[in-house]
C-alpha positions, 0 to 999 in steps of 0.5 A: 823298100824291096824287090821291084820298087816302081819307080827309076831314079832318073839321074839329072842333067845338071844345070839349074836344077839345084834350086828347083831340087833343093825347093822341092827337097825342103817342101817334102822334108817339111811333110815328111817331119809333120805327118810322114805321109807322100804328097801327090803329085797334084801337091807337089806341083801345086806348092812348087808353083807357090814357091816359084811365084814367091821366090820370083822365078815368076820372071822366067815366064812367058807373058803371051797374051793367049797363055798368059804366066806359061813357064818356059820350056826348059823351066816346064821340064826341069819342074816336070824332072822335080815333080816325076822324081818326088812324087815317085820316089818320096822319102820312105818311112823305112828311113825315117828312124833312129839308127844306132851309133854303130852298125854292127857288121859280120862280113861272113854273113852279109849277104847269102844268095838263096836268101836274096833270090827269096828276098826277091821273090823269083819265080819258078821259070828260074832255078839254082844250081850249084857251082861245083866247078861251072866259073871260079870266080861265081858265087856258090850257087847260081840262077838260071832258066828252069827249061835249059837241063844242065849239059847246056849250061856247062857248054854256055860256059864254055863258050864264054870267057873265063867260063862266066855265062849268063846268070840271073842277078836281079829280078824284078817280081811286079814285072817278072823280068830281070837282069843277067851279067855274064862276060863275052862270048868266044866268036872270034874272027872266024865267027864261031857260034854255041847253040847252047848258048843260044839255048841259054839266052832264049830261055831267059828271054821267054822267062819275061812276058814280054819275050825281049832281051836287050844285050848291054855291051859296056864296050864300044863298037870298034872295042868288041870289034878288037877283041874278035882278033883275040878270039872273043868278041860279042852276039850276032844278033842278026845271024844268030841271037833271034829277038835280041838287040845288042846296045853298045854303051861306050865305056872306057877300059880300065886303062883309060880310067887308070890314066884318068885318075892319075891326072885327076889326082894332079889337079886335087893336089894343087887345088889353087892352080888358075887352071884347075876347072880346065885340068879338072876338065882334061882329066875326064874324070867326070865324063867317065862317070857320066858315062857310066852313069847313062849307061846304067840308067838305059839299062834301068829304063829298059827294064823298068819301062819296057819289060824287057830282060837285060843281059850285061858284059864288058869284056871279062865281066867284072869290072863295068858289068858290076858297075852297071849292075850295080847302080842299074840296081840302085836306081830300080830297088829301094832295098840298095839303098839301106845300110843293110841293102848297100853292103849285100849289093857290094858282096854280091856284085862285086866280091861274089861275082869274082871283081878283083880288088886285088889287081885293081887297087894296085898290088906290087904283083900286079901294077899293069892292072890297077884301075878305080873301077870300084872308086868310081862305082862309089863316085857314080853313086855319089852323083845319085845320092846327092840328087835324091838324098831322100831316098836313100837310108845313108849319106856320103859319110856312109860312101866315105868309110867305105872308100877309105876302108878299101886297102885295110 
């Protein structure tokens, strides 16, 4: 395990994948227990087609008489689905032993950002600078493109909302290329500009070799189209962010999750109502997640598969963008996916780049802005772990205590 793992956690589609998932996952249990070894990919299709004959899913095939026994397309591709993932993303010798009955735990200490940039081996096109009075709600120290001089910085961050301009959070050595969040930028309906910030994104799009940087706007077209009223907004990437591509992923705010959680807990709380698939249904709890879910796995898939430099923001930057980044990095990094990895991922995703728990789990103070965005977080993660349980270190037990941990 560790920074720029190669292979992405490509979440399924659902739908008759659970037996092929389920064959394959007691196939590599079986190595694993035996010799710890991977099994290639000639293996495990090999024992996957064994298996299917044995267990008559041989019915499901073709009988032509040119290409006699050819699996139908849609089998051809769920097998494909299990055999990419399996052979990419085996079970790791690094979860492969005994762990203590408790985990020792010291929240000062978790998670320092010198020493993950480290862990992550940066290159020298980056630098850390000080936070002294850049953004209150960033970490002490923060990455950003070694040819931008300071001056620009401090301007970058004023021009974008609460001061939270583009900063490096994860970096991908195999391919030296990355991951940025921020918040949106201040256009308004004037469409006001920063050269500075402009600056600031170009540098960290040259950074990569590839020379793109892919803008991830968590909100929808006509959302960021709104806050232009408000004097916010998002990039011009026609007029004035040359070289970049600005995707909106359509993900709702933290009002539309609020209300989806409340119809959510309806439906739990009367678990033998005859309608309970369709309410469960009409909450769009799960859309939700679906949603946020495809949109961190674009983002992992553009960064992976084509080298580019990814840049995330919502509105203000720390709800969805840590969302985002947060499962975007679990997909491409191995290291996220320890005890160890998960806790430094919540403190510096969520705790260090300033999400406010305080507000969204409901405080008296603050009773307008609570919203499970962090709840979610936890759910979407859920959805990958329950898919590739073999990959990660911990199980949804892990998941649990940390849910019912949130308002101790």
């Amino acid at each position: 395990a560790g920074a720029g793992a190669a292979a992405v956690l490509t979440p399924g589609t659902g739908g008759g994948m659970g037996l092929f998932a389920e064959t394959t996952g007691q196939v590599l249990r079986g190595y694993v227990d035996k010799s710890l070894h991977y099994l290639t990919r000639e293996q495990i299709t090999s024992v996957l087609y064994s298996m299917l004959w044995k267990s008559g899913i041989a019915d499901l095939t073709s009988t032509s008489q040119h290409q006699p026994h050819r699996p139908v397309t849609a089998l051809q591709h769920r097998l494909e689905f299990v055999i990419h993932n399996s052979a990419d993303c085996p079970p790791t010798k690094l979860f492969v032993r005994q762990s203590a009955a408790e985990l020792p735990l010291d929240g000062w200490s978790v998670f320092d950002m010198q020493e993950e940039m480290q862990r992550m081996q940066i290159s020298e096109k980056w630098r850390c600078v000080a936070n002294d009075d850049l953004c209150e709600t960033y970490p002490e120290f923060l990455y950003v493109p070694s040819s931008v001089s300071d001056d620009p910085i401090r301007s970058c961050a004023n021009f974008r909302s609460k001061g939270r301009l583009p900063v490096l959070c994860w970096y991908n050595k195999r391919r030296q290329n990355g991951m940025l969040r921020s918040a949106q930028p201040l256009p308004g309906a004037m469409g006001k500009y920063s050269v500075h910030d402009e600056d600031v994104i170009k540098a960290a799009r040259q950074t990569c070799p590839s020379e793109e940087l892919v803008i991830f706007d968590a909100r929808s077209r006509v959302a960021a189209g709104g806050n232009m009223l408000k004097g916010k907004g998002t990039e011009d990437t026609t007029n004035r962010y040359k070289h970049c591509k600005l995707l909106f992923l359509d993900i709702a705010n933290i009002h539309a999750m609020r209300d989806s959680i409340d119809k959510l807990h309806k439906v739990c709380s009367n678990p033998s109502n005859t309608q309970w698939l369709s309410q469960l249904e009409s909450s769009q709890w799960l859309n939700h997640c679906s949603t946020v879910l495809r949109g961190s796995y674009v983002i992992a898939r553009h960064v992976e598969d084509r080298g580019v430099m990814a840049m995330v923001h919502c509105s203000d930057g720390w709800d969805r963008t840590s969302q985002l980044c947060s499962l975007a990095q679990i997909m491409l990094d191995s290291f996220y996916r320890t005890f160890h990895g998960f806790k430094v991922l919540v403190e510096k995703e969520w705790l260090a780049f300033g999400h406010k728990f305080e507000h969204r789990l409901g405080h008296p103070l603050h009773p307008s802005e609570r919203s499970p965005v962090f709840l979610q977080f936890l759910d979407c993660t859920w959805q990958i772990l329950h898919q590739f349980p073999s990959a990660f270190e911990f199980n949804e037990f892990y998941l649990l205590e940390i849910a019912n941990q949130l308002n101790s």
